[in-house]
N, C-alpha and C positions, 0 to 999 in steps of 0.2 A: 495515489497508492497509499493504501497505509503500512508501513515501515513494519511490516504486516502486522492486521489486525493481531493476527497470531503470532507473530514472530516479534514486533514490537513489544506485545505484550509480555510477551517471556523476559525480552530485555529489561524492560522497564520492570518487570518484577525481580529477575536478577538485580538490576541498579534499584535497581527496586525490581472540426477537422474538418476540419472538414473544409476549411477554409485559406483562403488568401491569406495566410496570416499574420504575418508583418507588415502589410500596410492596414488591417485593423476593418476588412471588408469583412460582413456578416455573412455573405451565403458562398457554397461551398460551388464551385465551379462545374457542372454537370458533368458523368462519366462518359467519355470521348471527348474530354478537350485535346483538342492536337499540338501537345507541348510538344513530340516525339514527332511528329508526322502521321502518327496511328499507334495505336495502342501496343503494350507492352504484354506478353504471356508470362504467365509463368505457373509451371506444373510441378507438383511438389509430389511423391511419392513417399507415404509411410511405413508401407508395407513393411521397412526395415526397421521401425521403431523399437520392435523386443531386445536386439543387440545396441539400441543408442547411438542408428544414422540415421538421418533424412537428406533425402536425396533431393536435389530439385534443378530445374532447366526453366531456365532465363532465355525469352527472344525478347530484342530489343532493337527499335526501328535504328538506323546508324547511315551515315553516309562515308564516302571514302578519305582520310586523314585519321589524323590520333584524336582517339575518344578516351575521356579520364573518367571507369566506371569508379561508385564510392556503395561500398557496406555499411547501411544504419548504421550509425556513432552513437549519436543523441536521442538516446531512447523516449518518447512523451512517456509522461507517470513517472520515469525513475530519476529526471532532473539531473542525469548526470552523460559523463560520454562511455556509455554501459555495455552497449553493441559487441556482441564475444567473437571477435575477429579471430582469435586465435583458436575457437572451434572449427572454422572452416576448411577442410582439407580437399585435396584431388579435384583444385579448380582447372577450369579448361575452358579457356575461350576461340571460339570456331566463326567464320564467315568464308560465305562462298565453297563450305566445303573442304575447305584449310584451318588448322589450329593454328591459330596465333599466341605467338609470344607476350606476355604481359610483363611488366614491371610495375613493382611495388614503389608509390613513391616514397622516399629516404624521409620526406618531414612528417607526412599525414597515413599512419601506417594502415587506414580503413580504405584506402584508394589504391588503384590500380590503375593502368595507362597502357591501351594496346594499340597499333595503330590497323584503320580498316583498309582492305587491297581496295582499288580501283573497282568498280562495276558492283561491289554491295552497296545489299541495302537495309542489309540486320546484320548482327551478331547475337551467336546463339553462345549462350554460357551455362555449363553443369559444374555443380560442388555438391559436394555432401554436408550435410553440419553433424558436428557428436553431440551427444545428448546422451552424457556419461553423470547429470544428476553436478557438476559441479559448480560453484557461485553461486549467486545468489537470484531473486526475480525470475525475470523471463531466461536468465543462462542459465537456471536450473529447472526448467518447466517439467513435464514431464515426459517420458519417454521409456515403454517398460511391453512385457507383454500382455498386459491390461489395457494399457492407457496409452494418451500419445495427445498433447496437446501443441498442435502448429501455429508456431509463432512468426509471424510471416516476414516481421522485421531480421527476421537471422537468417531468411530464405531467400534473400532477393539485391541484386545490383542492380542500381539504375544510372544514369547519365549527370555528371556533376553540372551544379546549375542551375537544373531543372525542377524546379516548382512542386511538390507533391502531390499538392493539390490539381494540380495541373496534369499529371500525366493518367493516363486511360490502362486500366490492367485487365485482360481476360485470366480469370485465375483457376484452376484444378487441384483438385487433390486426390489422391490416390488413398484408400485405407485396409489394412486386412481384413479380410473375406469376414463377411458376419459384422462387425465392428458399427455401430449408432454413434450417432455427431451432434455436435449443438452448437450455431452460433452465428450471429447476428448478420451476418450475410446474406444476400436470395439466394437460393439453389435455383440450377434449370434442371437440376439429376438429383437424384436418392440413391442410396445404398453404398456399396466398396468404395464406387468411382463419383467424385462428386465437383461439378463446373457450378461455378457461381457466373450470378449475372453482372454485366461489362460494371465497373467501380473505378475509384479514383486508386492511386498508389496508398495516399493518404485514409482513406476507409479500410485498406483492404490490411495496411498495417494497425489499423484500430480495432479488426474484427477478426480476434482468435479464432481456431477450429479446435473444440476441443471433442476426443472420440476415445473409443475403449469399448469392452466385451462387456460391460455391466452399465449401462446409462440409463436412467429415468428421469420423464420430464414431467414436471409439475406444471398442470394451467395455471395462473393465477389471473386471469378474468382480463376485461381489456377496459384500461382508464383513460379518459378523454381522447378516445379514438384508436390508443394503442394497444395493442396484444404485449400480454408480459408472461414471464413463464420462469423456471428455473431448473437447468437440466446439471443432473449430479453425474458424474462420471465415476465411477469407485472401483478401488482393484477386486472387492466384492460385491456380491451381488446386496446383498445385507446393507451393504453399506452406501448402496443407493436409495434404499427404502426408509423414505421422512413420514416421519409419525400426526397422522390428521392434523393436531393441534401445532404441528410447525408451521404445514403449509397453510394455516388459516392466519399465521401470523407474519408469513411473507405477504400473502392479500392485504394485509393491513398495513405492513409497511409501503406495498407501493398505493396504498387510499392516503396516510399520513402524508408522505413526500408530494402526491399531487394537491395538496391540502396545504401544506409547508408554500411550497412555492406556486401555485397555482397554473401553473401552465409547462406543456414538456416542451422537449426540446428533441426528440427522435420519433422516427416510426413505427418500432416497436423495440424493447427492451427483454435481453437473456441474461438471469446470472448464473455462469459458468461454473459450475462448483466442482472441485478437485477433492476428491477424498484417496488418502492414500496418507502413510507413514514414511515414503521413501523420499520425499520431496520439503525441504522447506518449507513452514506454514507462509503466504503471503497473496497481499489481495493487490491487483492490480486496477488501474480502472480503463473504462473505454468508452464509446461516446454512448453507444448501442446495446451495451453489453458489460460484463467485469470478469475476470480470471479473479478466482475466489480459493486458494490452496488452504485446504484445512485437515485437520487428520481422521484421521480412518472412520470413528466413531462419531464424527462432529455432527453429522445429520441424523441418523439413525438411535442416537443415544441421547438420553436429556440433559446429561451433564457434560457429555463432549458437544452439543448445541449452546449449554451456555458460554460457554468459555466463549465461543465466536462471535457473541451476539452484536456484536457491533460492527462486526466485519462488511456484511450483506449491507448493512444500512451506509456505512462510511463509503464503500464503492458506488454505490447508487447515487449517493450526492454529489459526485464526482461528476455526475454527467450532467448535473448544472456549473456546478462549481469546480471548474476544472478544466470541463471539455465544451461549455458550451459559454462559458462564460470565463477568462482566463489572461492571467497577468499579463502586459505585452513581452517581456520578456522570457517569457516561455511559448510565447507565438512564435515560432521559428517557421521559416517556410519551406524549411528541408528538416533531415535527420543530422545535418554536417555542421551545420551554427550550432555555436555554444548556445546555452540558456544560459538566464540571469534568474539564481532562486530568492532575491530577497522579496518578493512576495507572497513567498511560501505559507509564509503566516498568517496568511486568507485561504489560499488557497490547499492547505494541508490543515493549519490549523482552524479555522472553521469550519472547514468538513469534519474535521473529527471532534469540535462538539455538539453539530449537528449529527452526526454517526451517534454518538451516545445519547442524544435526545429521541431521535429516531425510533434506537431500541429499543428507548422507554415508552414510547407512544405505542410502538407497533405491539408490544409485548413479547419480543422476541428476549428481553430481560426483563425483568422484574425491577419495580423501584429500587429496591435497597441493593441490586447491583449494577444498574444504571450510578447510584451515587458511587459505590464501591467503586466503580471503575473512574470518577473523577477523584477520588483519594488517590487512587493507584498513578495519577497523571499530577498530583501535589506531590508524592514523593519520588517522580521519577526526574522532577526538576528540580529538587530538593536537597542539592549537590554544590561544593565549591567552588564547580567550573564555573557559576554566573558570578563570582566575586569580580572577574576580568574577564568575561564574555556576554556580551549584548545578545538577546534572544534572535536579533536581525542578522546579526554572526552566522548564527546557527544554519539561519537558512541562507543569505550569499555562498556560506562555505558547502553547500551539500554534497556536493562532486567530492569535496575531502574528507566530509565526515562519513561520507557513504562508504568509505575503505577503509574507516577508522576501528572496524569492531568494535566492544563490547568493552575490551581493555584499557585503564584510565579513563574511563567516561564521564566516572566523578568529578575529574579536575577538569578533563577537556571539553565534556560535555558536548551530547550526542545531537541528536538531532530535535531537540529541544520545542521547534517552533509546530509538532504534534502536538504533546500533552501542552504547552505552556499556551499554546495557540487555543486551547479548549476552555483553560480559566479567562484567557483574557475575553474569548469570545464571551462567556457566560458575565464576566462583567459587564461588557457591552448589553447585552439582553439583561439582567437583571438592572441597568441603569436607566432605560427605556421606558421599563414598568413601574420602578419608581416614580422616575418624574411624570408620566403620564397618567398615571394613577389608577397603569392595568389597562389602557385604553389603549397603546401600542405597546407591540415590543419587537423583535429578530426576525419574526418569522416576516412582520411588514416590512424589514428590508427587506427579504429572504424573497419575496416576491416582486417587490420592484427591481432591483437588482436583477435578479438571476431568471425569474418568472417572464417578467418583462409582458404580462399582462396578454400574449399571444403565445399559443400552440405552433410548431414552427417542425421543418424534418432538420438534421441533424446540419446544427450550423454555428459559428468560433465569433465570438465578438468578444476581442482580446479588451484589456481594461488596463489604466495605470490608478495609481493611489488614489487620488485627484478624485475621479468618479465616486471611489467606493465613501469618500469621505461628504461627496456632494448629498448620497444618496440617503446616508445615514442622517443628516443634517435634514432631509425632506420628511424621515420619520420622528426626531428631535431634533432640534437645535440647540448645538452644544459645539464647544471646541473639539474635535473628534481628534485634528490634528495633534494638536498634543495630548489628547488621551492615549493614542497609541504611540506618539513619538518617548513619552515616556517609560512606556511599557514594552516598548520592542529594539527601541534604539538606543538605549541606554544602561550602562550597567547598573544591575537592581541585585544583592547579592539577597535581598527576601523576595519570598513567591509569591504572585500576584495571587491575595486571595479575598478583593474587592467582592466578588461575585459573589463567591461561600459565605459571606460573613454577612451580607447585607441580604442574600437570598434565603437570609433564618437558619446558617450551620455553622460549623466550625470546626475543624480537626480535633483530631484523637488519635489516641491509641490504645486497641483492645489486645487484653493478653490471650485473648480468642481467636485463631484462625478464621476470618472470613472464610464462608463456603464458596465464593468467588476465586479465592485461591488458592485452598485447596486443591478444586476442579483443576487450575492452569497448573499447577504443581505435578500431578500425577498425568496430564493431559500431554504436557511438555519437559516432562522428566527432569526436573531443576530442583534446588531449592534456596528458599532465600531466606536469609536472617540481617537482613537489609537494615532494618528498624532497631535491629538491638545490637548484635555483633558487629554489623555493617561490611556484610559478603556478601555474593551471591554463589551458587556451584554448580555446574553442568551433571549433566549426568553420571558422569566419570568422578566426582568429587574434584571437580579442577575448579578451582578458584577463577571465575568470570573477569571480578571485578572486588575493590576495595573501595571501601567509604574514606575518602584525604580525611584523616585526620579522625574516624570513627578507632571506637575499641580495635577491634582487629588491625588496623593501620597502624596504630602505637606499637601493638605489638610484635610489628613485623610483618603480617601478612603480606601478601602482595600479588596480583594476577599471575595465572597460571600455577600457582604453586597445589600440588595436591594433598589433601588434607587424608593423613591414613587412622587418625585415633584423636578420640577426645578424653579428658581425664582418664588415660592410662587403657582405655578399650579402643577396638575396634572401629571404627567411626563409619557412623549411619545416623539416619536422620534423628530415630528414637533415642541414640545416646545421648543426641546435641542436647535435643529438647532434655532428657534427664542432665547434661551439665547444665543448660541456663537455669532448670528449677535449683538445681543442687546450689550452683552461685547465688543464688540469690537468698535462698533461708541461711549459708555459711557467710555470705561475703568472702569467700575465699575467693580467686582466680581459676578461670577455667582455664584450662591444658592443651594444648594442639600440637600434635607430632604433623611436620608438613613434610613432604619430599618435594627439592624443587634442584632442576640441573643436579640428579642424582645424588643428593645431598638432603641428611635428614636435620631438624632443628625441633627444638621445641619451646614454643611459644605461649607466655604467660597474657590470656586476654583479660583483662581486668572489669569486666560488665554482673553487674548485679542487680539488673533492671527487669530480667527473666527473658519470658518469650515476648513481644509486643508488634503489632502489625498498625497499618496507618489506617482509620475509618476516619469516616463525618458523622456527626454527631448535631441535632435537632439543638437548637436553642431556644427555650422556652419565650413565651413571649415575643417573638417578631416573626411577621408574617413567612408563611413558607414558599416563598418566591420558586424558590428552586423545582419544590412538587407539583405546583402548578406548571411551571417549563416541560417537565418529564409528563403530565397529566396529559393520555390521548384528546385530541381535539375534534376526533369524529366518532362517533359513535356508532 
């Protein structure tokens, strides 16, 4: 997942299967294994999407005694126990033709417990789910009269115990009349009503359906055997229509990525892309496929594309790094086990600086906001909270910081092992190319590692540390262990920027708006004076977040507070910018009338520094390690 391309990104510009998989077996267990006695159904009706139900009906083989069903908990992609239990209403469990009574159990509130009569040999179970737009990811996917993305993880009970991988699903779906689909499943049907072919429980929660009145699908040609393609869903029609020169640079993304890692890992690949304004921006990944939520303009428009440019390439890497290759502690062999995220920072953070290498290769960004976007990940870590939090914190904790918002992030610090996990990576590769002298670098782990030198159909071979360190060590040798033990496990209150500095850059700050944020400013309705004042504000003028111990902190600021005027006007963005110019040729103090728990104050910021945002800047004289990184490697 990334913490969405889009939705991370906002924050951070505010603060700034298939497989066995806990015993560490590679192939995924063929559809009809008989974990159940015989395969599981389950028919999902959308039809009622435009009011925000789905409807769906569960059979499920059972014999006579108490069966304990459980509802997804532990979401794959969101690392945490995410599963929206409390969307589920008007449940009803039926065998032999009798509703049965169910009880909730009092510890594990995603479980139920009904017991079967005598002479069954199923139980058949209907709920609805709402899909009212609330929470975040997949609990707020979408669901409107355009669109309708079925998430199958919120649609389905199955038998505690039972192996994911292991159980056989015949799955349905039902859609309104007229409505196009897209997603990584076989069809045996087209149109309204649509049966996929027999799949594991474990596929069938990894492959979205997503459909709506306005869908367009792009070919993107077929790479090392696979068909690839990318189908847009949009609440307009407009807003499915991607402009020639996008789709030649999704082509290129998926020639770069087979090129990165040299060998795939599924049968064919869908990116699902979500256009709409009603839904939270965020990318999810899958092994086959990615849930891509971006806003209305994001395809259709050239500056609502860039903004996302990393989005398509960070979900794509996922299904090496992630879904086909993946820490053991996120190997779980159900949805009911906890995960363990302190590996996050492989697995999130190296995807996301190979998402931003990506972009650069594929051309879906352009060099100078391929680098923009790793400044934007030096100041989104660039916070007090690493004075007493370890990067490796960041990700064991992610079940807590995933509940954490946006609020205090400076001190508590978010979900860190994204952006920070990008420079470390790029140290890693720009340390490669040094000592090799350009002869290796990331992408030769990128391939042994994750590539694994064969073409393969979609299959999980989990990893612990140990490996990734053996493997790196066969492309240098080097102490790998403590290069990352000191960079992830330890508190470091400076930002790792090994990479930047030796890869020919260095930080800055220009009193220039990058046009990279700009675009996400006006894209995601925010703004931020992160770098000078040390705010951020939602659209509402409500104060995000405080910089511990920035200008606006001294002066009182503080989350949630709403800011109604600056030097004695009305306050908007144009006035800020005229107080920092104004502060800065006066040295006077800028002014802020706040409302906060109904209560107004006025607050003296003492910054004279002006407007100032964070870039990277060329340093003359040493090689440009980095532009060669970001430089396409196929032509």
């Amino acid at each position: 997942m990334i913490r969405a391309a889009a939705m991370r990104i906002a924050r951070s510009s505010l603060l700034v299967v298939c497989t066995l998989l806990a015993c560490g077996c590679a192939e995924t267990p063929a559809a009809g294994a008989p974990a159940l006695g015989g395969p599981m159904t389950v028919e999902v009706d959308a039809t009622d999407a435009a009011h925000g139900r789905i409807h769906t009906h569960v059979v499920i083989p059972a014999h006579a005694g108490e069966l304990a069903l459980v509802y997804p908990k532990w979401i794959p992609g969101e690392h945490g126990p995410t599963g929206p239990i409390n969307d589920v209403v008007n449940l009803r469990v039926r065998a032999g033709g009798k509703e049965l009574a169910w009880r909730r159990d009092s510890e594990d509130m995603h479980q139920v417990r009904v017991t079967v009569p005598e002479g069954s040999t199923k139980v058949e179970v209907d709920f609805e789910m709402l899909r009212y737009g609330a929470g975040e990811y997949s609990g707020a996917s979408a669901a409107s009269v355009s669109m309708v993305d079925v998430v199958w993880n919120q649609l389905v009970l199955y038998p505690r115990g039972a192996r994911v991988a292991d159980i056989a699903v015949d799955a349905t779906v039902k859609l309104p009349k007229g409505w196009k689909s897209g997603t990584a499943l076989k069809s045996k049907t087209t149109g309204d009503a649509l049966a996929f072919e027999r799949t594991t429980l474990e596929m069938l929660v990894d492959s979205p359906v997503v459909a709506g009145t306005h869908v367009a699908r792009y070919d993107l040609g077929t790479q090392r055997g696979a068909p690839h393609a990318v189908t847009v869903v949009g609440d307009t029609e407009d807003a499915t229509k991607a402009p020639p020169e996008l789709v030649e640079h999704w082509k290129k993304l998926v020639v770069e990525a087979h090129a990165l890692f040299g060998a795939r890992h599924y049968d064919a690949y869908d990116f699902l892309v979500v256009a709409n304004d009603h839904v939270p921006s965020f990318g999810l990944e899958h092994h086959q496929s990615s849930e891509d939520y971006v806003r209305l303009k994001a395809v259709s428009d050239k500056d609502g594309a860039r903004v996302v440019a990393s989005l398509l390439p960070h979900e794509y890497v996922h299904s090496w790094n992630g879904k086909h290759r993946r820490p053991k502690g996120l190997a779980t062999p159900d949805y009911q086990a906890p995960m363990r995220g302190d590996l996050l920072w492989i697995y999130e953070g190296l995807t996301n600086y190979l998402g931003i290498v990506l972009s650069a290769r594929s051309g879906l960004a352009t060099l100078d906001d391929a680098k923009q976007e790793l400044a934007g990940d030096i100041g989104s870590v660039s916070s007090p909270g690493r004075r007493w939090r370890s990067l490796g914190d960041t990700a064991t904790s992610v079940q807590l910081l995933n509940e954490a918002g946006t609020n205090g992030h400076s001190i508590r610090r978010g979900l860190d092992y994204y952006p920070e996990g990008s420079l470390i990576w790029l140290e890693a590769d720009v340390l490669i190319r040094t000592k090799t002298n350009g002869q290796k670098s990331l992408d030769d782990f990128c391939r042994a590692f994750h590539g694994g030198g064969k073409d393969t159909p979609a299959s999980v071979r989990p990893y612990e540390l140990d490996e990734v360190l053996k493997t790196l060590n066969g492309v240098l040798p080097y102490d790998w262990k403590e290069f990352f033990a000191a960079r992830v496990e330890r508190v470091h209150p400076e930002v790792p920027l090994g990479g930047l500095e030796n890869g020919g850059y260095r930080t800055a700050f220009s009193e220039k708006k990058p046009e990279l944020i700009g675009a996400r400013e006006t894209a995601y309705k925010y703004t931020s004076v992160w770098d000078s004042l040390g705010f951020g504000l939602d659209k509402e003028d409500v104060v995000r977040d405080v910089l511990d111990g920035g200008p606006a902190a001294k002066a009182g600021l503080v989350p949630n507070a709403k800011i109604v005027a600056v030097d004695h006007r009305k306050f908007s963005t144009d006035n800020l910018d005229a107080a920092l110019a104004r502060a800065k040729s006066d040295q006077k103090p800028i002014e802020l009338i706040v409302e906060k728990d109904d209560m107004f104050s006025t607050l003296s910021v003492d910054w004279h520094g002006g407007q100032r945002w964070r870039t990277i800047e060329r340093v003359e004289g040493k090689p440009d390690i980095l532009g060669a990184i970001l430089t396409a490697k196929v032509k």
